[in-house]
Biopython code that builds the backbone (N, CA, C, O; Angstrom):
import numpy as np
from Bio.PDB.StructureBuilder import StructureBuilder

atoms = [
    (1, "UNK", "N", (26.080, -0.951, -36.214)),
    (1, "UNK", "CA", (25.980, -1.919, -37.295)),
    (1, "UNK", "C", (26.929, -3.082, -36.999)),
    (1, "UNK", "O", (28.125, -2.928, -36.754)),
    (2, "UNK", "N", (26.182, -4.473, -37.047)),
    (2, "UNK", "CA", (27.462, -5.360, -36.686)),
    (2, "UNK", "C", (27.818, -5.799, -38.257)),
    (2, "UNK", "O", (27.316, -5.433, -39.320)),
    (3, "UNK", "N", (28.975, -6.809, -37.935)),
    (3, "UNK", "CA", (29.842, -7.343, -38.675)),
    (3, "UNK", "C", (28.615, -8.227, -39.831)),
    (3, "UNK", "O", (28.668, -7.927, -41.023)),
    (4, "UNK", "N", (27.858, -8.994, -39.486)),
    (4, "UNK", "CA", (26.793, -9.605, -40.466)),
    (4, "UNK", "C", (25.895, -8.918, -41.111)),
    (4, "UNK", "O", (25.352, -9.424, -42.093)),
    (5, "UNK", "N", (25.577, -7.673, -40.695)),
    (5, "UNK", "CA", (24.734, -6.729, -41.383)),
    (5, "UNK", "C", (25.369, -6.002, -42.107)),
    (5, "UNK", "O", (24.736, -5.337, -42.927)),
    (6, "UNK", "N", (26.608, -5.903, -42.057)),
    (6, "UNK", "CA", (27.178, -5.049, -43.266)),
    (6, "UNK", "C", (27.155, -5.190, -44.715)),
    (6, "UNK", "O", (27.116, -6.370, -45.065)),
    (7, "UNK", "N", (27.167, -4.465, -45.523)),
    (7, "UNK", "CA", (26.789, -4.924, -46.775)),
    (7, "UNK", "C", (28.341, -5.304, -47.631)),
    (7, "UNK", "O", (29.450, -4.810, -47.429)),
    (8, "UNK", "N", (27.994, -6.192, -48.474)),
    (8, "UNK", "CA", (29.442, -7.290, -49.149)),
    (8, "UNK", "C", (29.702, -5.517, -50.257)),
    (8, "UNK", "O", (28.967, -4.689, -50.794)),
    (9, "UNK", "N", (31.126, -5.733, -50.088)),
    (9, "UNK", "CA", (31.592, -5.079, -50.810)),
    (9, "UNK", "C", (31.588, -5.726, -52.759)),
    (9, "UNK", "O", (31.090, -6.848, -52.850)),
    (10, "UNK", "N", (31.878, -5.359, -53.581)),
    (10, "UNK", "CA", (31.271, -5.622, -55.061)),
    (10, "UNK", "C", (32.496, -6.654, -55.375)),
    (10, "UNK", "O", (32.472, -7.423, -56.335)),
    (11, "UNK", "N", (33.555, -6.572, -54.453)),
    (11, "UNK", "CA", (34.963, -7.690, -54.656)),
    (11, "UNK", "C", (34.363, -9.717, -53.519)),
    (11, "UNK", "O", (34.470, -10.942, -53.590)),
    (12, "UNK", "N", (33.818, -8.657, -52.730)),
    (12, "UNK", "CA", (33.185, -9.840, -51.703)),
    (12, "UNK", "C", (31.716, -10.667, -52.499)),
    (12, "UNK", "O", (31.555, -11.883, -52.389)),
    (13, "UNK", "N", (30.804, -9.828, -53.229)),
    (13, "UNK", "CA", (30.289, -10.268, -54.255)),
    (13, "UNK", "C", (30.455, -11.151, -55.384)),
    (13, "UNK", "O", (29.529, -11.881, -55.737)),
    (14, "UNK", "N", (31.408, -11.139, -55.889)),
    (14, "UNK", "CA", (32.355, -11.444, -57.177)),
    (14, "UNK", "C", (32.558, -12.722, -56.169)),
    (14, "UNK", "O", (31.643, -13.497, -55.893)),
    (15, "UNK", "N", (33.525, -12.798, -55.802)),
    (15, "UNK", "CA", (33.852, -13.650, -54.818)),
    (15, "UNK", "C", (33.076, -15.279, -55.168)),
    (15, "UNK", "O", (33.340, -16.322, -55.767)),
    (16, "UNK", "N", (31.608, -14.462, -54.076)),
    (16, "UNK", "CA", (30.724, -15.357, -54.139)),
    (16, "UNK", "C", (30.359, -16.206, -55.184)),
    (16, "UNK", "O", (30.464, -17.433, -55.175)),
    (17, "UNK", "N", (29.867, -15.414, -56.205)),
    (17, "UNK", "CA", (29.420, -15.425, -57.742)),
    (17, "UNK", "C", (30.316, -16.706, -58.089)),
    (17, "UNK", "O", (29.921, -17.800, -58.491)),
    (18, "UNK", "N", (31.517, -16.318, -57.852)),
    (18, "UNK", "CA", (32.489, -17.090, -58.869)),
    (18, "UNK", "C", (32.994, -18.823, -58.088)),
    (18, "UNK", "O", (33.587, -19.817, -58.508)),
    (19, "UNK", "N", (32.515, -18.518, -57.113)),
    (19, "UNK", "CA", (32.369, -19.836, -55.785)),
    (19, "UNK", "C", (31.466, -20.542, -56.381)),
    (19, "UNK", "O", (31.926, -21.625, -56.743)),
    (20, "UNK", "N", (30.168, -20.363, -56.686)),
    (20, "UNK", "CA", (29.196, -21.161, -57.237)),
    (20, "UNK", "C", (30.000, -22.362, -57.916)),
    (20, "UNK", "O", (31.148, -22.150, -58.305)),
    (21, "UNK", "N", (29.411, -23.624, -58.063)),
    (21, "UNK", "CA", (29.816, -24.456, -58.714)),
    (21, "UNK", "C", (29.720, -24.418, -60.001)),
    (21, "UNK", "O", (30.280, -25.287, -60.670)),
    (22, "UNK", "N", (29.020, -23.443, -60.570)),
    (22, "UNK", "CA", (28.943, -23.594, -62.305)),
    (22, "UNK", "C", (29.560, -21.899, -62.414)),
    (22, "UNK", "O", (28.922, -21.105, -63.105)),
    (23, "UNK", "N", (30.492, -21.562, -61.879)),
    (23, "UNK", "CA", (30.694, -20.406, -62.092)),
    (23, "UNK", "C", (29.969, -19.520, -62.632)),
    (23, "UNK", "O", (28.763, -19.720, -62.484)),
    (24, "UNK", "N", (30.369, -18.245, -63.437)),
    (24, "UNK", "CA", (29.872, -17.782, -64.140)),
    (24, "UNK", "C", (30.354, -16.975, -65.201)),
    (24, "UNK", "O", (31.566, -16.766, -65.147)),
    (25, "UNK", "N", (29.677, -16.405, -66.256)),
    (25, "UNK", "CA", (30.771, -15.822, -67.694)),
    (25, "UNK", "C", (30.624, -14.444, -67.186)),
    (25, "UNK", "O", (29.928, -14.038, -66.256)),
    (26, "UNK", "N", (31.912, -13.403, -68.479)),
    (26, "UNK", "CA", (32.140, -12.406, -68.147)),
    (26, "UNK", "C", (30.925, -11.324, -68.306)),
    (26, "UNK", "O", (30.834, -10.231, -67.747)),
    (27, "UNK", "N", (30.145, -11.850, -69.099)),
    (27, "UNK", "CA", (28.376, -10.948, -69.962)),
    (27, "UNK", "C", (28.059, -10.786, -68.715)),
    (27, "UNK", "O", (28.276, -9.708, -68.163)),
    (28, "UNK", "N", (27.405, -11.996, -67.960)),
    (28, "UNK", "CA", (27.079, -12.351, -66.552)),
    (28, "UNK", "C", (27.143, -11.172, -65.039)),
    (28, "UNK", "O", (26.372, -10.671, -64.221)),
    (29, "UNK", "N", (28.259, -11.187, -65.303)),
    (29, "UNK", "CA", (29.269, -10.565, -64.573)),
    (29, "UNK", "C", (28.980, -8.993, -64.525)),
    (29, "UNK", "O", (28.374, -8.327, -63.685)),
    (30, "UNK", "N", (29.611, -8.634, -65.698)),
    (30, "UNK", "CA", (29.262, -7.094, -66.276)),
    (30, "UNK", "C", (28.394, -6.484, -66.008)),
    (30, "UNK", "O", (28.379, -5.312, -65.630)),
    (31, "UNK", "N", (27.069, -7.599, -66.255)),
    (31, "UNK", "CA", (25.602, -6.933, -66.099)),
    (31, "UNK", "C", (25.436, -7.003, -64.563)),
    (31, "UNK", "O", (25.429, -5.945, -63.933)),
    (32, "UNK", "N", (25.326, -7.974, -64.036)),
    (32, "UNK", "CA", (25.291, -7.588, -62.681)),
    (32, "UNK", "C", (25.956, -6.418, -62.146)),
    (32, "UNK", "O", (25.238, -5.466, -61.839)),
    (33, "UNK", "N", (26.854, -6.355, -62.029)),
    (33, "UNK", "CA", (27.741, -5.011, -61.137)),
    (33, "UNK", "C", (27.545, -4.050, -62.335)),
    (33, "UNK", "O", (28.288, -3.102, -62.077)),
    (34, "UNK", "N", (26.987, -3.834, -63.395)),
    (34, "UNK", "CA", (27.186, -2.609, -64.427)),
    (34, "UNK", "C", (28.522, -1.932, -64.731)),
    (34, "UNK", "O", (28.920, -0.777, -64.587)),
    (35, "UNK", "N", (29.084, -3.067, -65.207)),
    (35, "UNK", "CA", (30.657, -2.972, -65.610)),
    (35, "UNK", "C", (30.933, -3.389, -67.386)),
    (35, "UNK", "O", (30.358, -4.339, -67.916)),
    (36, "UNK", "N", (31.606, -2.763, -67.892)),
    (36, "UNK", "CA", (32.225, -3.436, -69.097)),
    (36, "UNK", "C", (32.754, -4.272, -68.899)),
    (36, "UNK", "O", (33.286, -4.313, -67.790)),
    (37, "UNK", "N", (32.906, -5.229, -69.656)),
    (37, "UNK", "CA", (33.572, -6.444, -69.771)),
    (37, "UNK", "C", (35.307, -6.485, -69.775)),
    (37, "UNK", "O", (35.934, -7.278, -69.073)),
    (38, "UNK", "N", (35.902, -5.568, -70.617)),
    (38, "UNK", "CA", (37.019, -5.427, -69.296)),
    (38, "UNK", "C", (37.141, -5.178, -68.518)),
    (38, "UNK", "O", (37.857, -5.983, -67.922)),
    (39, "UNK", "N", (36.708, -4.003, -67.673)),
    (39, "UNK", "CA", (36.452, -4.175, -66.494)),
    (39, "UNK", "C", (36.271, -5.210, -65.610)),
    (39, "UNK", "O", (36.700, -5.060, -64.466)),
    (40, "UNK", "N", (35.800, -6.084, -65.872)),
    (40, "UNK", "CA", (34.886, -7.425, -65.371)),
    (40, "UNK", "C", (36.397, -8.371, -65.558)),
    (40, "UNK", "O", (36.821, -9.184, -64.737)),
    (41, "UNK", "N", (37.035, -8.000, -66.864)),
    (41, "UNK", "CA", (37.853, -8.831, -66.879)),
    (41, "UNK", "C", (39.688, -8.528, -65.568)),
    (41, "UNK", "O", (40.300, -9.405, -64.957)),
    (42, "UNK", "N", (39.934, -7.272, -65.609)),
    (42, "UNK", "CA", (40.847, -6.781, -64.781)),
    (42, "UNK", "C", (40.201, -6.956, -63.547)),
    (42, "UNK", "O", (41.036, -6.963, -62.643)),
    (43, "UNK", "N", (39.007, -7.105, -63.129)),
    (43, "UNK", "CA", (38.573, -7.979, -61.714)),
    (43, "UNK", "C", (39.147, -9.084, -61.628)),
    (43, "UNK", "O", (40.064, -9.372, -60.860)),
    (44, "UNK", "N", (38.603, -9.798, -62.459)),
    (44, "UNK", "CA", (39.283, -11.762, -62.658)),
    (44, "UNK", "C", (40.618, -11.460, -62.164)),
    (44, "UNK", "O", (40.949, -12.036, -61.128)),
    (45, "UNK", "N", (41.399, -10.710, -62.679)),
    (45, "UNK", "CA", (43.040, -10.440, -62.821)),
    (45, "UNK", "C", (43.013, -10.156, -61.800)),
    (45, "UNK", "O", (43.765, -11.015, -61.339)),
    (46, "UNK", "N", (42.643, -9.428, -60.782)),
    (46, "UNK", "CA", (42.729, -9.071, -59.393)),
    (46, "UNK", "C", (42.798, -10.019, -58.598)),
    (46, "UNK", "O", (43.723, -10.159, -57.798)),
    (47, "UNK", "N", (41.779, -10.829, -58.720)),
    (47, "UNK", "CA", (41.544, -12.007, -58.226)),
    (47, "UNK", "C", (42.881, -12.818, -57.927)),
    (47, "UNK", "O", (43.693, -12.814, -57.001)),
    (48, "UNK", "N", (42.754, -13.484, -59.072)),
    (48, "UNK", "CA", (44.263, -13.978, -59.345)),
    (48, "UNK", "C", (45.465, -13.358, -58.396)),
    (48, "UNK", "O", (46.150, -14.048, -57.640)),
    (49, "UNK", "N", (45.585, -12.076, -58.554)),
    (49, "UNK", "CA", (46.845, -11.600, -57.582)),
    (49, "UNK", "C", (46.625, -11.691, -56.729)),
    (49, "UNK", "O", (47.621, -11.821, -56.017)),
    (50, "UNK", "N", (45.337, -11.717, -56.008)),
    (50, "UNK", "CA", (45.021, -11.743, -54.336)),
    (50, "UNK", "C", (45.304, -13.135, -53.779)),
    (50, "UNK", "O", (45.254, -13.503, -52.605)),
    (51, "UNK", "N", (45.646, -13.906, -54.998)),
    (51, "UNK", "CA", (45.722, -15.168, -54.609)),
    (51, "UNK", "C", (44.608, -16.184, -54.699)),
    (51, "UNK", "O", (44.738, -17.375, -54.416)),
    (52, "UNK", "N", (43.514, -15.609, -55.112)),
    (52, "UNK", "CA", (42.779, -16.632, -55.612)),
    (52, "UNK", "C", (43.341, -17.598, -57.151)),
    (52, "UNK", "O", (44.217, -17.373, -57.986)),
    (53, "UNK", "N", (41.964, -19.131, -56.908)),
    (53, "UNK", "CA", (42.846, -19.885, -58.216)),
    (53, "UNK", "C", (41.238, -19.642, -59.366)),
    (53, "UNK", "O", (40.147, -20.186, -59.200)),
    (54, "UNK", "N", (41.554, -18.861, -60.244)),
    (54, "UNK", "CA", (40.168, -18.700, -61.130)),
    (54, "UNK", "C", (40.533, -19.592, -61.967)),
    (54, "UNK", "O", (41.727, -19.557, -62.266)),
    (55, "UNK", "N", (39.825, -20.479, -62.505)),
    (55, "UNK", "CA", (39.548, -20.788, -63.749)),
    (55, "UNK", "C", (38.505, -20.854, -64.564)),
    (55, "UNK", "O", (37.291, -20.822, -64.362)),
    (56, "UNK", "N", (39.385, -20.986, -65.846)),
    (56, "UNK", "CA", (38.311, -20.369, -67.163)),
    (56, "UNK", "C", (37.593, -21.432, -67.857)),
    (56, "UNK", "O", (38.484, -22.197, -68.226)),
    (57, "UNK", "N", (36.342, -21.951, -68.280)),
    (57, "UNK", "CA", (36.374, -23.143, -68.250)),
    (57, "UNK", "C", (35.185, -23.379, -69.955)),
    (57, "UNK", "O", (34.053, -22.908, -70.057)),
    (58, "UNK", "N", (35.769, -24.048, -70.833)),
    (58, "UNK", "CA", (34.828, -23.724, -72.250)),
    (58, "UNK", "C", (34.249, -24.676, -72.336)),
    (58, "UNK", "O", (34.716, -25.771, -72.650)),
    (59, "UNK", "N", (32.541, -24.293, -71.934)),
    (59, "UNK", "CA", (31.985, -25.809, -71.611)),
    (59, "UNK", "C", (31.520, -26.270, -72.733)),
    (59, "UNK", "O", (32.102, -27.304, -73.060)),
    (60, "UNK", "N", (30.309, -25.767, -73.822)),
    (60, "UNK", "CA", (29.872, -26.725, -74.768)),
    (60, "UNK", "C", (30.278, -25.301, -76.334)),
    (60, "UNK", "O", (30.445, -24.116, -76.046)),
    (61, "UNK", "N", (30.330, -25.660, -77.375)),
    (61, "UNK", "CA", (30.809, -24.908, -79.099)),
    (61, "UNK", "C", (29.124, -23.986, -78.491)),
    (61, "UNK", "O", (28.027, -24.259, -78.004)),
    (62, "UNK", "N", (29.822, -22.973, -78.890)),
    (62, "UNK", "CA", (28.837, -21.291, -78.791)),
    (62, "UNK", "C", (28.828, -20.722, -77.853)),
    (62, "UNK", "O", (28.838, -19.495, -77.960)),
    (63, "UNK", "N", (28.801, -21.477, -76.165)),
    (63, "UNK", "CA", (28.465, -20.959, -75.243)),
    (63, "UNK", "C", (29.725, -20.605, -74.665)),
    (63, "UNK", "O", (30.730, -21.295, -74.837)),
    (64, "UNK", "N", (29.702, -18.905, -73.564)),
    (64, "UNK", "CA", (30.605, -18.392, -72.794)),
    (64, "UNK", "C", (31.613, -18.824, -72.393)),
    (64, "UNK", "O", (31.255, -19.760, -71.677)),
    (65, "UNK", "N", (32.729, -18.768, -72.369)),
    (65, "UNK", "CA", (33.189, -19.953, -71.437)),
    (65, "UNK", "C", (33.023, -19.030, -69.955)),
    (65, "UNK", "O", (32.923, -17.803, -69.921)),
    (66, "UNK", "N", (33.023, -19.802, -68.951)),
    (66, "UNK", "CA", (32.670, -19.760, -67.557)),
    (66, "UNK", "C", (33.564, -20.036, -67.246)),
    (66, "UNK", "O", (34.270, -20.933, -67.707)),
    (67, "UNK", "N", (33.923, -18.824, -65.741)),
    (67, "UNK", "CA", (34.754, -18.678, -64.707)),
    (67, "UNK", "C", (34.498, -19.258, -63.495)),
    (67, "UNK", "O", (33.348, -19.603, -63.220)),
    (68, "UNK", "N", (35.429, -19.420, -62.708)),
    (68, "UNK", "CA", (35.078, -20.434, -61.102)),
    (68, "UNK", "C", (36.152, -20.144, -60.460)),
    (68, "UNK", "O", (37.122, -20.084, -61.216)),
    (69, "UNK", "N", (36.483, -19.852, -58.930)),
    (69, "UNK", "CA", (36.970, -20.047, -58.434)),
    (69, "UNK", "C", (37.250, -21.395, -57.657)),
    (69, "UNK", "O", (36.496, -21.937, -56.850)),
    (70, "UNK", "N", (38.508, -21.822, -58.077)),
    (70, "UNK", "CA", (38.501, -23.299, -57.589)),
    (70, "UNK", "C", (39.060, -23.866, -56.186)),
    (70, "UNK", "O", (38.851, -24.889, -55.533)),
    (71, "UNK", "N", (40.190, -22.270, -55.966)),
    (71, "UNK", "CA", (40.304, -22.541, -54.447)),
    (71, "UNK", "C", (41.015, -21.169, -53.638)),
    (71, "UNK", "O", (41.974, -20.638, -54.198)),
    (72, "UNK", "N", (40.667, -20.770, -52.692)),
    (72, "UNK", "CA", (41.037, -19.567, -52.113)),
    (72, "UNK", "C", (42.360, -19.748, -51.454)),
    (72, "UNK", "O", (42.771, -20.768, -50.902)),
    (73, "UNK", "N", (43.130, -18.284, -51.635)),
    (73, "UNK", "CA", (44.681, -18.231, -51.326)),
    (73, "UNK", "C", (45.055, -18.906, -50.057)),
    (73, "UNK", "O", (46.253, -19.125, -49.875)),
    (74, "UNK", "N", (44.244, -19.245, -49.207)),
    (74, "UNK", "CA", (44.487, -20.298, -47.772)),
    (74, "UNK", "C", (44.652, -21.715, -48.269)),
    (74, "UNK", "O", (45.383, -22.532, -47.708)),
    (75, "UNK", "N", (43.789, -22.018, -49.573)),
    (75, "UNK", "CA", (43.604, -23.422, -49.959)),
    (75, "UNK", "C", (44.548, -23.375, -51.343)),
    (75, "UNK", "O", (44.535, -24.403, -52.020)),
    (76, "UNK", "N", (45.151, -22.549, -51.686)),
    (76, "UNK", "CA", (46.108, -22.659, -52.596)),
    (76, "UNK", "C", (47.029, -24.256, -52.850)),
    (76, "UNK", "O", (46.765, -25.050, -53.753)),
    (77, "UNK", "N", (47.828, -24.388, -52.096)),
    (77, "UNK", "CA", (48.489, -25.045, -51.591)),
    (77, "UNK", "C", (47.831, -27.120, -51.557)),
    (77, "UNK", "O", (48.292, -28.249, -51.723)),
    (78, "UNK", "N", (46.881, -26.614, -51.315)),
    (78, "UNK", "CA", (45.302, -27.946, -51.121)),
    (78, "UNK", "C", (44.805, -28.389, -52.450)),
    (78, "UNK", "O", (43.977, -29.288, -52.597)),
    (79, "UNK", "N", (45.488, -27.545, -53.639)),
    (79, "UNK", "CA", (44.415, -27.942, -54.598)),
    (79, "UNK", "C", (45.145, -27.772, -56.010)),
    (79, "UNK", "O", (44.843, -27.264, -57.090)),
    (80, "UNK", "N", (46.757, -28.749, -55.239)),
    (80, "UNK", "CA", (47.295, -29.328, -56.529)),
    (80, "UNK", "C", (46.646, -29.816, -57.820)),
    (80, "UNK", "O", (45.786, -30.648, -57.531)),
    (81, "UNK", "N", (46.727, -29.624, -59.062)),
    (81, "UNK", "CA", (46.279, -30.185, -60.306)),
    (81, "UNK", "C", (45.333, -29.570, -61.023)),
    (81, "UNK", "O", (44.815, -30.035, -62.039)),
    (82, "UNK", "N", (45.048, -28.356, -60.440)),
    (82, "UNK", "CA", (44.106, -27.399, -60.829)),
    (82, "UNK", "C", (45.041, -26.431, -61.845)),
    (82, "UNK", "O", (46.020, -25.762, -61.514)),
    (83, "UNK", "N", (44.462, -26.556, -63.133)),
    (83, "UNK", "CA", (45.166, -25.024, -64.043)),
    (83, "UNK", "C", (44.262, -23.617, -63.923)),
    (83, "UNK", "O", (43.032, -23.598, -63.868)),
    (84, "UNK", "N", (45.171, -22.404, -63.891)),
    (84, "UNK", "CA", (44.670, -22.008, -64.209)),
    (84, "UNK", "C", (44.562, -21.337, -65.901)),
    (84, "UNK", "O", (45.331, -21.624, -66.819)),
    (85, "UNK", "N", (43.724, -20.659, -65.950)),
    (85, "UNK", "CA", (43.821, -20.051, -67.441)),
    (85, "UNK", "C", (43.696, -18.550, -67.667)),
    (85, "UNK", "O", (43.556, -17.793, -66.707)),
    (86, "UNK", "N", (43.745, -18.099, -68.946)),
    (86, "UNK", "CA", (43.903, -16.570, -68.690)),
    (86, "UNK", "C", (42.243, -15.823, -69.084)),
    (86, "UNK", "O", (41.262, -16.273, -69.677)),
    (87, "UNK", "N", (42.470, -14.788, -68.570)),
    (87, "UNK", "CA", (40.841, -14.447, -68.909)),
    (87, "UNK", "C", (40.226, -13.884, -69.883)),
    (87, "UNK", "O", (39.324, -13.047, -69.853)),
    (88, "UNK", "N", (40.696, -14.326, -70.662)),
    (88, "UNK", "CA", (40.154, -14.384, -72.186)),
    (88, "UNK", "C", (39.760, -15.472, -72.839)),
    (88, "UNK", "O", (39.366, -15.386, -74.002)),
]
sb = StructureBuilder()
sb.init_structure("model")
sb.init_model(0)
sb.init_chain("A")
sb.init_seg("    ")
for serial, (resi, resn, name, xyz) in enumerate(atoms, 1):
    if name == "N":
        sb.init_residue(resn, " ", resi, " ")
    sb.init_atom(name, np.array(xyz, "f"), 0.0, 1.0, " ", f" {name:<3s}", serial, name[0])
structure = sb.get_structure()
């Protein structure tokens, strides 16, 4: 089995998900991987310690607010002015 055929682990997934430019919410999330929503949420938190920069982002009155990763622990450093927020 090489290195490209291997299958993404559910953290390498997430990952992705949260790379997208419109991120995505925690409902979102949950249902995909079949997780509770804390659960879903102590991921985010993981994140964060690994050094990723998540943010939480409340786009329009009713709707989810949406998560994004805005820059990975290599680009930390690259992507002054970015807050983050907590995941709630």
């Amino acid at each position: 089995m090489t290195q490209s055929s291997k299958r993404k682990t559910k953290k390498e997934e997430l990952i992705q998900l949260l790379s997208r430019s419109s991120g995505s919410d925690v409902a979102t999330i949950s249902d995909k991987f079949g997780r509770q929503t804390h659960t879903t949420r102590a991921a985010l938190t993981g994140l964060r310690k690994a050094g990723y920069r998540v943010l939480g982002e409340k786009p329009d009155e009713g709707k989810p607010k949406r998560y994004r990763i805005s820059a990975t622990p290599a680009k930390i450093g690259e992507t002054a002015g970015a807050e983050e927020t907590d995941a709630r």
